[in-house]
C-alpha positions as CSV (number, residue, x, y, z in Angstrom):
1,X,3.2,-13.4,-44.5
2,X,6.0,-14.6,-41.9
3,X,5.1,-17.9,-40.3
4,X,6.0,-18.9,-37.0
5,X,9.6,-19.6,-36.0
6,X,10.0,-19.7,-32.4
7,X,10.3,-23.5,-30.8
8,X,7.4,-23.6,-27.8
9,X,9.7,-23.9,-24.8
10,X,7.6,-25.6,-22.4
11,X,5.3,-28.1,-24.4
12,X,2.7,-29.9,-23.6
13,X,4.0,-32.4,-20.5
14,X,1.6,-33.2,-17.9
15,X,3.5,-30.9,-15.6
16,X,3.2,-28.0,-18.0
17,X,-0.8,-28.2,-18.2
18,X,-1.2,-28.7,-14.8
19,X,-0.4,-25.1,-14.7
20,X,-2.3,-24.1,-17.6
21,X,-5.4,-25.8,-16.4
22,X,-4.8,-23.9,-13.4
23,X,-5.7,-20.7,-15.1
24,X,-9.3,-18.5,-15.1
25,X,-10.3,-15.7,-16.6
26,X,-10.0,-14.1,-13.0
27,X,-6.4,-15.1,-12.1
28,X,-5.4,-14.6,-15.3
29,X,-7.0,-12.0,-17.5
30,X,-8.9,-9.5,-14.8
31,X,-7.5,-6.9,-16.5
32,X,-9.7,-7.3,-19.3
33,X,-13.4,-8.5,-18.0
34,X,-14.6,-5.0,-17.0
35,X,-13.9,-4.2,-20.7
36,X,-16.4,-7.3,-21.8
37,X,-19.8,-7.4,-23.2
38,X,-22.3,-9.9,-23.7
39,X,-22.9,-9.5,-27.1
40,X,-18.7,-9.3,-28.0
41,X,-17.2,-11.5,-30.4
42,X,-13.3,-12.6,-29.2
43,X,-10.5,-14.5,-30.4
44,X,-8.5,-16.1,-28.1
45,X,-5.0,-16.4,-29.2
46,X,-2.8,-19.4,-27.4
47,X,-5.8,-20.6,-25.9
48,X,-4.2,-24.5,-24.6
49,X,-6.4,-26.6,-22.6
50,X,-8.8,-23.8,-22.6
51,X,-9.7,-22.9,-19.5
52,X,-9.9,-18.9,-20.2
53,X,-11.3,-19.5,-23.5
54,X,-13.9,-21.0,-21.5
55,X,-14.4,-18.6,-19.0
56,X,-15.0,-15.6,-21.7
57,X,-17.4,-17.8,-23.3
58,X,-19.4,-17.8,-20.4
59,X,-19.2,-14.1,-20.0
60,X,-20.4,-13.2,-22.8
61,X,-23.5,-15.4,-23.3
62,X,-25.0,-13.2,-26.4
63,X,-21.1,-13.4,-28.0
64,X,-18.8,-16.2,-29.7
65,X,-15.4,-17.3,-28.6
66,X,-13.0,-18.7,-30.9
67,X,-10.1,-20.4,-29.0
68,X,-6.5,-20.7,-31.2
69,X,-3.4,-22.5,-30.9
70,X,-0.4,-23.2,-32.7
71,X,-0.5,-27.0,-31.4
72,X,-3.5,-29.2,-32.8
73,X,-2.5,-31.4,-30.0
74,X,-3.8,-29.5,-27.3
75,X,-7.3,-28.6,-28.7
76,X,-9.2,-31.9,-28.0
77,X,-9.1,-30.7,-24.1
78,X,-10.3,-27.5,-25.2
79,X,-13.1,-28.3,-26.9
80,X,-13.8,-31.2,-23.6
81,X,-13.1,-28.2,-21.3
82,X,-16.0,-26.3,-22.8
83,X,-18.1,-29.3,-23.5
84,X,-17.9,-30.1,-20.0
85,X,-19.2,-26.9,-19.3
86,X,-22.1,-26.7,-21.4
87,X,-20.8,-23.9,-23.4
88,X,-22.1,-23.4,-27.1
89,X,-21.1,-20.4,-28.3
90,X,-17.3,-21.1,-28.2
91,X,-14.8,-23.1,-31.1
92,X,-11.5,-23.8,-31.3
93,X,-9.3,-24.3,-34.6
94,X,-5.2,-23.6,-35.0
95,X,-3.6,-20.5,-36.1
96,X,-0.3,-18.8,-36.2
97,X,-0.3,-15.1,-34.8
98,X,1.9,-14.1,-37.4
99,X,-0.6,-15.0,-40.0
100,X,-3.5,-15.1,-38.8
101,X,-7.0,-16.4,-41.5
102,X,-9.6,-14.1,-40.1
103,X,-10.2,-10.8,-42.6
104,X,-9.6,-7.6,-41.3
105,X,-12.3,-6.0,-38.6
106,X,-13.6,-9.4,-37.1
107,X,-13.4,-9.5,-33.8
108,X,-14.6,-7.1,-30.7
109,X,-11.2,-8.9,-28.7
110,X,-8.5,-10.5,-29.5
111,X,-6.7,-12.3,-26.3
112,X,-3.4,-13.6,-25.7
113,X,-2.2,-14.8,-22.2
114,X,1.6,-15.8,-22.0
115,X,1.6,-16.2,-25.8
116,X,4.1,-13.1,-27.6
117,X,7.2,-14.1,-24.7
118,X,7.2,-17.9,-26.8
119,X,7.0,-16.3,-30.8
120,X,9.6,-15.4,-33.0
121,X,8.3,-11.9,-34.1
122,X,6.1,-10.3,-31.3
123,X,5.7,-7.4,-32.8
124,X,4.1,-9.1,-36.0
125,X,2.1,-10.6,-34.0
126,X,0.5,-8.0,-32.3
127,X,0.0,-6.3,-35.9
128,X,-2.1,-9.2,-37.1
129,X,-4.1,-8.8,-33.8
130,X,-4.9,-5.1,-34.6
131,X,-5.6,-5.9,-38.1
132,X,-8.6,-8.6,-37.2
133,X,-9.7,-6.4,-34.4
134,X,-12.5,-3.9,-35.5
135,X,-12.4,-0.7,-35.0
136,X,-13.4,0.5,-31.6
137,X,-12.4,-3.1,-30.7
138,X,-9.9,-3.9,-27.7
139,X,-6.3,-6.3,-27.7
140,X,-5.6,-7.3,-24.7
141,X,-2.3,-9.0,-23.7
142,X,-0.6,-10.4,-20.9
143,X,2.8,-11.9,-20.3
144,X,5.1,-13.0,-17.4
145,X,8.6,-11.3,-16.9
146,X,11.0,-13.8,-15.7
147,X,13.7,-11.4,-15.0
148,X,11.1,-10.1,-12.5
149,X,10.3,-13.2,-10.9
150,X,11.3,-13.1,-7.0
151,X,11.1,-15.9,-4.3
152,X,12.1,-16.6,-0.8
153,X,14.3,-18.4,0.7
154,X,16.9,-17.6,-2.4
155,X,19.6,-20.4,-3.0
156,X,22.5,-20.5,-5.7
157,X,20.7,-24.2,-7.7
158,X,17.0,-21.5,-7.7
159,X,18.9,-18.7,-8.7
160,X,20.7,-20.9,-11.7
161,X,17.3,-22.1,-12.6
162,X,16.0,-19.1,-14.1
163,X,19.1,-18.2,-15.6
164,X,18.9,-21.4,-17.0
165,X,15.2,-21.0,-18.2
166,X,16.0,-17.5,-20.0
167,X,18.9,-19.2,-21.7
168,X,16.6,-21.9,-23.2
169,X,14.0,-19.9,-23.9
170,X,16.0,-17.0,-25.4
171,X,17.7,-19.9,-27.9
172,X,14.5,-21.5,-29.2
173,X,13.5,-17.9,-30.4
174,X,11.6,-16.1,-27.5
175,X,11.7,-13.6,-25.0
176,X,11.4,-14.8,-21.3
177,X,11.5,-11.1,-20.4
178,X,8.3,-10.2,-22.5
179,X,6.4,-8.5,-19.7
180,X,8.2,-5.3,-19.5
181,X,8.3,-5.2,-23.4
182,X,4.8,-5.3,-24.0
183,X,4.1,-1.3,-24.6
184,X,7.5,-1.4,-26.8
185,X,5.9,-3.9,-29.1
186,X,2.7,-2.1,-29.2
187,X,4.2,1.4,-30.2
188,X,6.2,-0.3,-32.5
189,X,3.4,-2.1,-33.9
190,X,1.2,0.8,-35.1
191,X,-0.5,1.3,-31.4
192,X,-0.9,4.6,-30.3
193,X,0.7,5.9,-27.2
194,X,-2.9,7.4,-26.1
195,X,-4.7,4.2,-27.2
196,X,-2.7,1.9,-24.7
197,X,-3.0,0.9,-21.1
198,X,-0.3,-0.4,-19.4
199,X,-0.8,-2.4,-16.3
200,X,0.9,-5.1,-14.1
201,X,-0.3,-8.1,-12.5
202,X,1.0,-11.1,-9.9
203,X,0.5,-14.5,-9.3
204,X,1.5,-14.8,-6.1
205,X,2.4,-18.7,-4.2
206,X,2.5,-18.5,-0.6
207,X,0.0,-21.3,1.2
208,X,1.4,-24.6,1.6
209,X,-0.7,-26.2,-1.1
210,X,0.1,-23.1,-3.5
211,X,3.9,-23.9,-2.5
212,X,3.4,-27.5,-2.9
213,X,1.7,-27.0,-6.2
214,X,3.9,-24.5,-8.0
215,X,7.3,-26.6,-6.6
216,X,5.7,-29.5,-7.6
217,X,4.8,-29.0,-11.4
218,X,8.6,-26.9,-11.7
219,X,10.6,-29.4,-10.3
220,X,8.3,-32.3,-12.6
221,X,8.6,-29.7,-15.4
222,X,12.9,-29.1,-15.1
223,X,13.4,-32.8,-16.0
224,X,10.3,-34.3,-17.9
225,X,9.4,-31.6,-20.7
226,X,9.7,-30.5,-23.6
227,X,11.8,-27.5,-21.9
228,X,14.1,-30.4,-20.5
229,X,14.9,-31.5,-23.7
230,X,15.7,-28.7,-25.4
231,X,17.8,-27.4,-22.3
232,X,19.9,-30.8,-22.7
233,X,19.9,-30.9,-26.8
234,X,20.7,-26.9,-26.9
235,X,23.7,-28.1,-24.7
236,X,22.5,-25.6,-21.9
237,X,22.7,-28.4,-19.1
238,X,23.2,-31.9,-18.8
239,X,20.4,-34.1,-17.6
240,X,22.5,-34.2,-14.1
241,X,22.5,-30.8,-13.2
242,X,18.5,-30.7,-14.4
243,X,17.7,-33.1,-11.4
244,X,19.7,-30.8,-9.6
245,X,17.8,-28.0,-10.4
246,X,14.7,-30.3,-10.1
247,X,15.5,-31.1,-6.2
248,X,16.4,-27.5,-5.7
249,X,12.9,-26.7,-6.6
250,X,11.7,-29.6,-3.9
251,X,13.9,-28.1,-1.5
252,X,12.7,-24.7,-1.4
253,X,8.8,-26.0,-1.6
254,X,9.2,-27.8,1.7
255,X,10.7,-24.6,3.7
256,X,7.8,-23.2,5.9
257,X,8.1,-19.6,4.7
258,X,8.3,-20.3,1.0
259,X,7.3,-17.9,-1.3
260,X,7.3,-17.0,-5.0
261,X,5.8,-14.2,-7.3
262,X,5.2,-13.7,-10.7
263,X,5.3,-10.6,-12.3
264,X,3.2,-9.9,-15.6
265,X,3.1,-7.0,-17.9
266,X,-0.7,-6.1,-19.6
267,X,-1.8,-3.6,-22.4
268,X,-5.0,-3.4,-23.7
269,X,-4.9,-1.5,-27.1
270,X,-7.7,0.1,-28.0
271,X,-8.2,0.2,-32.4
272,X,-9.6,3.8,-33.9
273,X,-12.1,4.2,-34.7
274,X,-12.1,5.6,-38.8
């Protein structure tokens, strides 16, 4: 089976999961709860510090959760997350969408937030997550689309920034743009056209403590990660024009009518039933 290939652009910096720990089930995958059950069995793919995984575990009280991710790192504060919250039907163990170890026709839902823009083969991936689905059974994905990312006020160093992010992204295998390519990758993945729904959601930053927050972690992010890193070792800037980029973000979080949204594609799939 292909194994994975694609270099995780952001890592694991403090920066980076102070955004992941940021996420719910409701800011993040409300899409997908009025399809849950309390009795459904899901697999959530990419699951990090697990604060989703988490949050399906609780809404499905008669279920199990199974939280995945590529880094083996990143699953003690999953399993901490949901130990904190008293949660027993939930586990966590590492995979690789591309391959994934569960037989065919295991799960009721299989999950992935922000996880197909960072793999190599995204449409692999999303066949391995119809294969362990059962029949009848949902996939749900969601992913941000860079491209479609929109702030105000604009400046030339913000503007460079996420040409900057797409390069380095785009070089260590994935695709910063995955949003809009979601219902592609289905089709293309055995999906049927009638068996998809398509939607689009937002994260949007506009309070002064959502400004302060999302500048914050970006401009900590741009020249402490993993991402850093890779943008200086790829050759794609050097460590100067990162703490440009880094005060740029600073910049625009301390103007009073700052604002930023995130775009995100979503499909849920349904599998046939046989």
């Amino acid at each position: 089976m292909p194994q994975e290939t694609a270099v995780y652009t952001h890592g694991h910096h403090e920066s980076v999961l102070r955004s992941h720990t940021w996420r719910t089930a409701a800011n993040s995958a409300a899409y997908l709860l009025g399809s849950l059950k309390p009795h459904m069995k899901i697999l959530d793919i990419g699951c990090g510090p697990g604060t989703i995984t988490a949050d399906l575990a609780a809404l499905v009280p008669d279920g199990h959760v199974t939280g995945a991710d590529h880094a083996e790192g990143i699953l003690g504060q999953a399993r901490a997350t949901a130990a904190e919250r008293g949660l027993t039907n939930v586990d966590f163990t590492t995979a690789d969408v591309h391959a994934l170890d569960w037989p065919d026709d295991t799960f009721c839902v299989v999950h992935a937030h922000q996880v197909l823009q960072h793999v190599g083969d995204p449409v692999q991936a999303l066949r391995e997550m119809l294969r362990v689905t059962k029949p009848g059974g949902i996939v749900a994905v969601r992913d941000s689309d860079y491209a479609a990312m929109t702030w105000y006020p604009e400046s030339r160093e913000m503007t460079y920034w996420l040409d900057l992010y797409r390069r380095v992204a785009r070089a260590n295998g994935g695709e910063p743009d995955a949003g809009r390519r979601l219902k592609s990758w289905a089709l293309e993945a055995g999906f049927a056209a009638g068996d998809i729904t398509a939607t689009a959601g937002t994260w949007c930053y506009a309070t002064p403590d959502e400004v302060a927050w999302w500048s914050g972690l970006w401009a900590d992010r741009t020249v402490a990660s993993a991402y850093a890193d890779r943008a200086v070792e790829g050759g794609h800037a050097t460590a100067e024009q990162l703490a440009g980029v880094s005060q740029a973000w600073r910049t625009w979080g301390a103007a009073d009518d700052a604002w930023f949204s995130v775009l995100h594609g979503e499909i849920l799939c349904r599998k046939p039933v046989r």
